[in-house]
N, C-alpha and C positions, 0 to 999 in steps of 0.2 A: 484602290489605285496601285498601278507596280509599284513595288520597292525597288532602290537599288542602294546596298551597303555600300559604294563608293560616294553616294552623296551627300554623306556624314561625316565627319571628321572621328581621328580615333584618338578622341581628347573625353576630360572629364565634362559633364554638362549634364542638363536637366533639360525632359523633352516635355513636349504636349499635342497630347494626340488629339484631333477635334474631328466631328462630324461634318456632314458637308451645311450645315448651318453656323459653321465657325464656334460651338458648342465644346468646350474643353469637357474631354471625356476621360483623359488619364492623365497624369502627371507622373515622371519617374526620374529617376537621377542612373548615372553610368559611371562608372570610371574610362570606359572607353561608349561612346557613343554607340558606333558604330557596331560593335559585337553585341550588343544590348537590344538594340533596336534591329540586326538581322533575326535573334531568338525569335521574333515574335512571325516571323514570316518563314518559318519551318516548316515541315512536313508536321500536318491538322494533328496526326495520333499523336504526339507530341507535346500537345498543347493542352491545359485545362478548358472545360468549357465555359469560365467565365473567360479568360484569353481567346478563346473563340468567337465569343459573342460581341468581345472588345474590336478584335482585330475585321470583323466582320464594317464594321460602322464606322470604321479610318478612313479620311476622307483625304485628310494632311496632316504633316507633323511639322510642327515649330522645334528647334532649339534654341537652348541657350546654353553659352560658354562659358565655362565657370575654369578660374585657377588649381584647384584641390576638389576630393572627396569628400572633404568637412563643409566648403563652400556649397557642392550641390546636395548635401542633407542640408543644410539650411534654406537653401534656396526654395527645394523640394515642399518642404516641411511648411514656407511662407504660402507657398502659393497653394497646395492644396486646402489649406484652412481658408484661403481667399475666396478660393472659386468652387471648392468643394464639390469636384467632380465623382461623375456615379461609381465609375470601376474602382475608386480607391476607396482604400480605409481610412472613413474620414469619421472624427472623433468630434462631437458637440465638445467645446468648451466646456472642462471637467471641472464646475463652478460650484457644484453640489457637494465636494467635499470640504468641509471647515475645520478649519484646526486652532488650536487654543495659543494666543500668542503672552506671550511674558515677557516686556519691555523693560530687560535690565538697566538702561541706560536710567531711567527715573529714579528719585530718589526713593520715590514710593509707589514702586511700580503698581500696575493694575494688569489681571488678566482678562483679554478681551478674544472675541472668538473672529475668525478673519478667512477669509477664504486667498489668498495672495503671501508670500513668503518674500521679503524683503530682507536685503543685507544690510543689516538697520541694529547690528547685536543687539534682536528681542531673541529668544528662546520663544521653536515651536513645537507642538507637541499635535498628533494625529495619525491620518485627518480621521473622520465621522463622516460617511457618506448620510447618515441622516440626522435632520435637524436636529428631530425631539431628542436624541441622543446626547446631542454636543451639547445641548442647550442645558438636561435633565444632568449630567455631567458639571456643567458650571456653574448652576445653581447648588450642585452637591459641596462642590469647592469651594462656593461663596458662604456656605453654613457649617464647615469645618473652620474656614481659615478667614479671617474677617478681612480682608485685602479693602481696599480701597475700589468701590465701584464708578464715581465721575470719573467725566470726561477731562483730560490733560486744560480743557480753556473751564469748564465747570471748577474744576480744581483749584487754580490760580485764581479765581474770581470769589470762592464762597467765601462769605464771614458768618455764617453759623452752621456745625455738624448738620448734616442730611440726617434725613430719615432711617435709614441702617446704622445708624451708630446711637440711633434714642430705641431700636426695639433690640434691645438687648445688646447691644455691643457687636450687631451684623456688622460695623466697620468702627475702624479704631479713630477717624474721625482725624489724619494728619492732614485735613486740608486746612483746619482752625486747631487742631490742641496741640501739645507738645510731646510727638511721639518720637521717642528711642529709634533712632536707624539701626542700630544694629541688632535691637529686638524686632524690628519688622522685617529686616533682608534674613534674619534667622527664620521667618516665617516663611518668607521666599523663596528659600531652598526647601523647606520640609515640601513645599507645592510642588515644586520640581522635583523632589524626589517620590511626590504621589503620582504625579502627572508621567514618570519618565518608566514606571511600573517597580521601583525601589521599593513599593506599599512595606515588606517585609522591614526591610532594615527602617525604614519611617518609626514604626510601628516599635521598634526594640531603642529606638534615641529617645520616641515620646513617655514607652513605661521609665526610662530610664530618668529622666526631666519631672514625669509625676512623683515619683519616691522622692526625689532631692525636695522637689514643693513641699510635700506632707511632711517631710522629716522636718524641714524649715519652719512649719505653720501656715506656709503661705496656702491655705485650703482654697480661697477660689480658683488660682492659677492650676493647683490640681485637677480640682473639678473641670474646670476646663479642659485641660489634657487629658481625664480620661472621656470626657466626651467626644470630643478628635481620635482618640485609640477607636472608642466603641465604633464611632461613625466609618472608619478606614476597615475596620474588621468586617461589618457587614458588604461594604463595597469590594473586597475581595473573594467573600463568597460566590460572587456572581462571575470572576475572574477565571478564563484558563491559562494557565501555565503550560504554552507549549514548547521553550526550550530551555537547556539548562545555566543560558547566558542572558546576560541583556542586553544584545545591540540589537538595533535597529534592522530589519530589513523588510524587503515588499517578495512573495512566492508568484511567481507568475507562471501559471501553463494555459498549453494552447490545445486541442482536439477537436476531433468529427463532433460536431454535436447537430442532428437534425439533419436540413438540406444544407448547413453551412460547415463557419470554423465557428468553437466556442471559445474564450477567455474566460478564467478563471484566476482572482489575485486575493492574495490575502497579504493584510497588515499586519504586521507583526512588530509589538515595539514594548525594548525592555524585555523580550521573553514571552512577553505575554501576547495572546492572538484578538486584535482588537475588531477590526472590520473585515468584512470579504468587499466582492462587488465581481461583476458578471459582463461580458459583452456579447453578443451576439452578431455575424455576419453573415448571409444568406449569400449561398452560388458559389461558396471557395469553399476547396477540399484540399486535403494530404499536402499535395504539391502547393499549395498557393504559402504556407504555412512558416517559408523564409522570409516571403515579400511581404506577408501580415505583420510578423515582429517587427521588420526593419520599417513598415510604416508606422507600426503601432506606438513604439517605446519612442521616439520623440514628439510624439502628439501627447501621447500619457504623461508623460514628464516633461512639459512644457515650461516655460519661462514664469518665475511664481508660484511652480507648485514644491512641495516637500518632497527630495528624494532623499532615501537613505542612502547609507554606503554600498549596503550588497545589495541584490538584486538575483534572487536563484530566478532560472530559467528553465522549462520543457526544455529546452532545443536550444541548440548551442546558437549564437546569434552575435552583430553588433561586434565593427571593427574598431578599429582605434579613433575611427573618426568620430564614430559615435559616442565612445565613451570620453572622450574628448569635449566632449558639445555637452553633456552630462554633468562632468564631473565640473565644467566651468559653469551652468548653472547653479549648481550644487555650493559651488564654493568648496567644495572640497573635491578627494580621490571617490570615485562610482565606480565598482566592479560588479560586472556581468556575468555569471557563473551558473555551471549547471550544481547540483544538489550536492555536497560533502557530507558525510553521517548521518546515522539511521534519524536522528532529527527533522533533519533538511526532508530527506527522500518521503519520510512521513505527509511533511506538509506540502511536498512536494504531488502526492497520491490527492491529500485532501483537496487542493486547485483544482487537479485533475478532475478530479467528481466534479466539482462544483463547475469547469467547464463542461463537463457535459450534456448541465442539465440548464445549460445558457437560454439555449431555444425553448425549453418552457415557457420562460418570462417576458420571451419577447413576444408580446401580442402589438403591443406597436407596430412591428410590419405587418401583422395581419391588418391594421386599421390603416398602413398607410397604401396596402395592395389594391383594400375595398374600396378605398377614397379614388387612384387609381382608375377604377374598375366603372364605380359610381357616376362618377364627374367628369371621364372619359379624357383622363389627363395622357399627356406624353408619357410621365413617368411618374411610377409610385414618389407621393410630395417628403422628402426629409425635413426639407423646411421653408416652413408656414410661417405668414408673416400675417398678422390681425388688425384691423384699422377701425378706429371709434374718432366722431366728431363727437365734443363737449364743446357748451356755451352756457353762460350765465345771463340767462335773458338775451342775448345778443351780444352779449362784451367775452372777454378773458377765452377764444375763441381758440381749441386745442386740438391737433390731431395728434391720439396716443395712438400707439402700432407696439405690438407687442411677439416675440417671435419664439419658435417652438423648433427645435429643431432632435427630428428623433422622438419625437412624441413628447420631449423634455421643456420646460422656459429655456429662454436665454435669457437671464436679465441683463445682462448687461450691453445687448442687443435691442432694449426697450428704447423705443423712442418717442420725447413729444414735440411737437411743432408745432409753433406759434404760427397762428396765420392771421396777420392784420390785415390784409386785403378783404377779411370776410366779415373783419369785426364791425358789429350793430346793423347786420343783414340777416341771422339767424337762418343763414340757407346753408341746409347741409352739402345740396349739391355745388354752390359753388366754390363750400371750402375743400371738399374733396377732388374736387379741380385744380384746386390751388396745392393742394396736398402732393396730388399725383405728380406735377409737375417738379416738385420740391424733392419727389422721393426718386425720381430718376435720376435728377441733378447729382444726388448722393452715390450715387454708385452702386456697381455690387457690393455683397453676394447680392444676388436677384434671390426673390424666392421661388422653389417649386410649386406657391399657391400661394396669392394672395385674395385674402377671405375679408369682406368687407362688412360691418355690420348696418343691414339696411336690407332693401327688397331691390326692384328691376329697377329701378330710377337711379339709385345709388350707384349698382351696379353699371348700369349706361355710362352714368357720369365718370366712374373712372376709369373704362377702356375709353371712351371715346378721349381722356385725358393724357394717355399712358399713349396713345396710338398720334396723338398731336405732339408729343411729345420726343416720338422717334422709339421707344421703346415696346412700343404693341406686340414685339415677339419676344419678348424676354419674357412677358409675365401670364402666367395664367391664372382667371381669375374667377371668384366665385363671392356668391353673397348669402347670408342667411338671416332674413326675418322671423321675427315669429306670431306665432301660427293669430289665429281668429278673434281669439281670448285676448290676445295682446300680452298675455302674463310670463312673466321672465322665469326661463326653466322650462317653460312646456315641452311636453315630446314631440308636440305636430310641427315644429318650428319648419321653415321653405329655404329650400336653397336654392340660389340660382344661378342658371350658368348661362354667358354670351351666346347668342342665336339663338336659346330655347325660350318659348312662351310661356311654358306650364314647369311648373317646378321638379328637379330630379327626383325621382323616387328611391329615396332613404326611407327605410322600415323607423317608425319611431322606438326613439329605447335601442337602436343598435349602435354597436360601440364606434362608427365613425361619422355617426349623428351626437354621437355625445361628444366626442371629440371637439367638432367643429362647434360645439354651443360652449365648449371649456374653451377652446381659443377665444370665442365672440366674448364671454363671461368676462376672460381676463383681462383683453382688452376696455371692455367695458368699465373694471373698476379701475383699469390703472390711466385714464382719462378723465374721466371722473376724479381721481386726488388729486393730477396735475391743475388741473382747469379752476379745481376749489382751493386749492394751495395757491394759485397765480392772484386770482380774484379775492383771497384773504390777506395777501401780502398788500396786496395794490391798498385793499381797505385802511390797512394798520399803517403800511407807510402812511398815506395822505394823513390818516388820522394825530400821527406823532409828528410831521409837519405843520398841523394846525394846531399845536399848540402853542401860545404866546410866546414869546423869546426865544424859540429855538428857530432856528434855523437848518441848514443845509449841511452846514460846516458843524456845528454842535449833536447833529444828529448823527452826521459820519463818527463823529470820535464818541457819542453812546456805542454804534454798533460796533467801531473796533475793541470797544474794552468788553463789551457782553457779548457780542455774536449773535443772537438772537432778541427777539421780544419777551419771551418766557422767562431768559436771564432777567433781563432789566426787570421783568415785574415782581421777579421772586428777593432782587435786590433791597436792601436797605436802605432809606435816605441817603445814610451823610457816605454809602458806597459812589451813591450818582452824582452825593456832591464833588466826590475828589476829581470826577472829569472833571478836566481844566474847560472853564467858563461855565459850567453848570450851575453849581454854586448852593445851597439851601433851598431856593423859595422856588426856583426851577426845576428841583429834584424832586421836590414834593407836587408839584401842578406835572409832570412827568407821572412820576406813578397813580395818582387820582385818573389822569387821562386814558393809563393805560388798563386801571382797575374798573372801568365804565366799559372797558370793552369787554371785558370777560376773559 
């Protein structure tokens, strides 16, 4: 369509460019509209050819009028995670990094492992983009330093030490004995000085602590100490020492890597070099490489996650609005900087490699190109959304959906649906009816595929839902049963897609038939717990309901004092007696009750 730069205003705002399907294809921010939005309509040699490809398939452009620069990066920031259009750099919810929290507020704290950073004065330490790592980590810490492992409502509730405090003194047991505060926040800090990369000086206060013990007599408390020496010496073996300070900071570089840009970040905390992690963008080059950062670093550093104070940078980037929007997440000052001292520039080289070699690891766009190619979709799928009926005989009737975006989960994009309308019908097809209706209702993001697990029936039943429903072009959709055998995993499993008879032909054992049976798979089990989890609660309530004298009201205040059934059964008598109106002979036809169920 003509442009014409007079029909913009020459204000701050955020534009959206859409197809002639009304399809948001870009999202950008301007300090002046108008100069922003003429760039894109220049002379072609001018232009990258993903700009090219973008500006080709403009159909119309929306604005919106924002106050400040700071306003439309946020604005910005909002809505491409919303709608998660193709031409930008859109970043899966970075959920996969976990980081170790330490809640000073408690008197006896506990360390727990949390994906979200809260101004909450806990002390975080991270992140771990892989589980086994953070996990293999905190059990390391939990057999060094005997911390308290329940739960803050476990805690308040027990009347006899846990199990970690009878095998050997794994926990010192302050939810029932009488433990020293200022012997355990002593222990508190040593964690924090292992966890913050101080291992050294830890390591020179503990030899110092064990001499005083042994001089003293006191030989267990030694013994002790040097098994925490022993145990931090070998975990430093495995430790690099990349600088010769300990602050905090994250290396970020950007380069060519492949037919894209690469990203390359390291962790860096305390000196020492904990995690890398890698991104990969296909169709941007050289030039795209300002508009990458400035969408990259506020989606990376989103609301929740751990930033440090510096930040070395490739390439000079990020105005004050940005580090503005940063540093108030942060809760503190964020500076954006390129490389100072042969240090920096070192790890600064190190990113570099490691952006280069982004595109190796991304076989995910190979599988989402074939999927693409296969299924004969609009656009290679980012993200896939997975749909399972569960039922228990006909009752506790659930639709899990579970979503992939980037070839990655989302969980916290998992969702389950109760649907009463289908309950003690056991027809899949008309709870997937019910479903579909349910899931337009909800809104976007839409997915780039939605994969249903079933055969042509299924599949009929939710286009023909989705299409009653007003939304028939939003969604593309596919099904996969499997194969002959009926056995879960097979490689001949069928996919199928609206208007064909005979199934797509996917090679079995290729990696976007394996894909699609790991989306079906996951969906599968995570309906499957909803549905047995619904159907075991329903059981246990009624069941704790039918017991003699209790009631509705006596039942509410068991669960506020335990929180669970598990509590109540692990409790004690004369615990259930102190709920008011419980009393002895109630406490005890309580726990029988609840010891019949298993």
């Amino acid at each position: 369509m003509p442009f014409a730069p007079a029909d913009y205003p020459d204000t701050p705002g955020v534009y959206l460019m859409k197809d002639a399907s009304g399809r948001i294809l870009y999202v950008g921010k301007a300090i002046s509209l108008r100069k922003r939005l003429s760039s894109y309509f220049r002379a072609s040699a001018d232009l990258s050819p993903k700009t090219l490809a973008l500006v080709a398939k403009i159909h119309h452009i929306d604005i919106l009028l924002v106050t400040s620069e700071k306003e439309a990066l946020l604005l910005e920031e909002s809505l491409i995670k919303k709608h998660r259009p193709r031409y930008n750099i859109v970043l899966r919810d970075d959920k996969r990094s976990l980081l170790f929290r330490l809640d000073k507020r408690a008197d006896y704290p506990r360390l727990t492992l949390t994906r979200q950073v809260l101004r909450d004065g806990s002390v975080y330490f991270g992140p771990f983009s892989s589980a086994a790592a953070a996990r293999s980590t905190l059990k390391l810490v939990n057999d060094i330093f005997p911390l308290r492992r329940c739960s803050d409502r476990m805690f308040k509730n027990r009347v006899r030490p846990c199990l970690y405090h009878q095998l050997g003194q794994q926990c010192l047991g302050p939810c029932c004995l009488s433990v020293d505060r200022a012997s355990y926040q002593q222990m508190v800090e040593r964690v924090e000085q292992f966890l913050s990369g101080r291992s050294r000086a830890l390591v020179r206060a503990l030899r110092k602590c064990m001499a005083e013990a042994a001089e003293q007599q006191r030989y267990e408390e030694a013994a002790r100490l040097r098994d925490q020496i022993n145990a931090i010496d070998k975990t430093l073996e495995g430790q690099a020492s990349v600088l010769r300070d300990s602050l905090d900071r994250d290396v970020l570089a950007v380069a060519t890597a492949g037919d894209g840009l690469g990203v390359g970040v390291l962790f860096v905390r305390g000196g020492r070099l904990l995690e890398q992690k890698t991104f990969h963008w296909r169709g941007l080059g050289t030039a795209d490489i300002p508009d990458a950062l400035e969408s990259f670093l506020p989606q990376f550093y989103g609301p929740g996650r751990y930033i440090p104070g510096r930040v070395v940078l490739s390439h000079a980037t990020g105005g004050p609005e940005l580090v503005e929007v940063l540093s108030e997440r942060r809760g503190a000052p964020v500076r954006l900087a390129t490389p100072r001292g042969p240090d920096e520039r070192r790890l600064l080289d190190m990113a570099t490699n490691l952006a280069l070699t982004a595109h190796r690891s991304d076989s995910r766009q190979d599988v989402a190109g074939a999927l693409e190619h296969a299924l004969g979709l609009l656009r290679a799928p980012r993200r896939i959304e997975g749909v399972d009926i569960s039922h228990l005989a006909g009752s506790s009737v659930r639709a899990g959906v579970v979503v992939f975006e980037d070839g990655f989960e989302v969980k916290a994009d998992y969702r389950a649906y109760g649907l009463p309308g289908a309950e003690g019908s056991g027809d899949d097809y008309a709870a997937l009816t019910q479903w579909a209706h349910r899931r337009v209702a909800s809104g976007p993001p839409w997915p780039d595929l939605l994969l249903i697990d079933g055969g042509r029936g299924q599949l009929a039943a939710v286009v023909r839902a989705l299409a009653e429903a007003g939304a028939g072009q939003e969604f593309e959709c596919a099904s996969i049963a499997k194969g002959p055998s009926r056995r879960a995993g097979e490689l001949e499993d069928r996919v199928f897609r609206p208007g064909r008879r005979n199934p797509v032909a996917l090679k079995p054992g290729s990696p976007a038939l394996l894909f699609l049976q790991r989306v079906r798979d996951t969906a599968h089990r995570f309906v499957i717990s909803k549905s047995r989890r619904v159907g075991r609660k329903t059981r246990l309530d009624s069941a704790l309901l039918n017991i003699p004298g209790l009631g509705p009201v006596l039942a509410r205040r068991l669960w506020d004092a335990f929180g669970s059934l598990p509590a109540m059964r692990a409790a004690a008598p004369e615990d259930l007696a102190r709920v008011p109106g419980v009393g002895p002979a109630l406490a005890g036809r309580v726990l029988a009750a609840l010891a019949a169920l298993g």
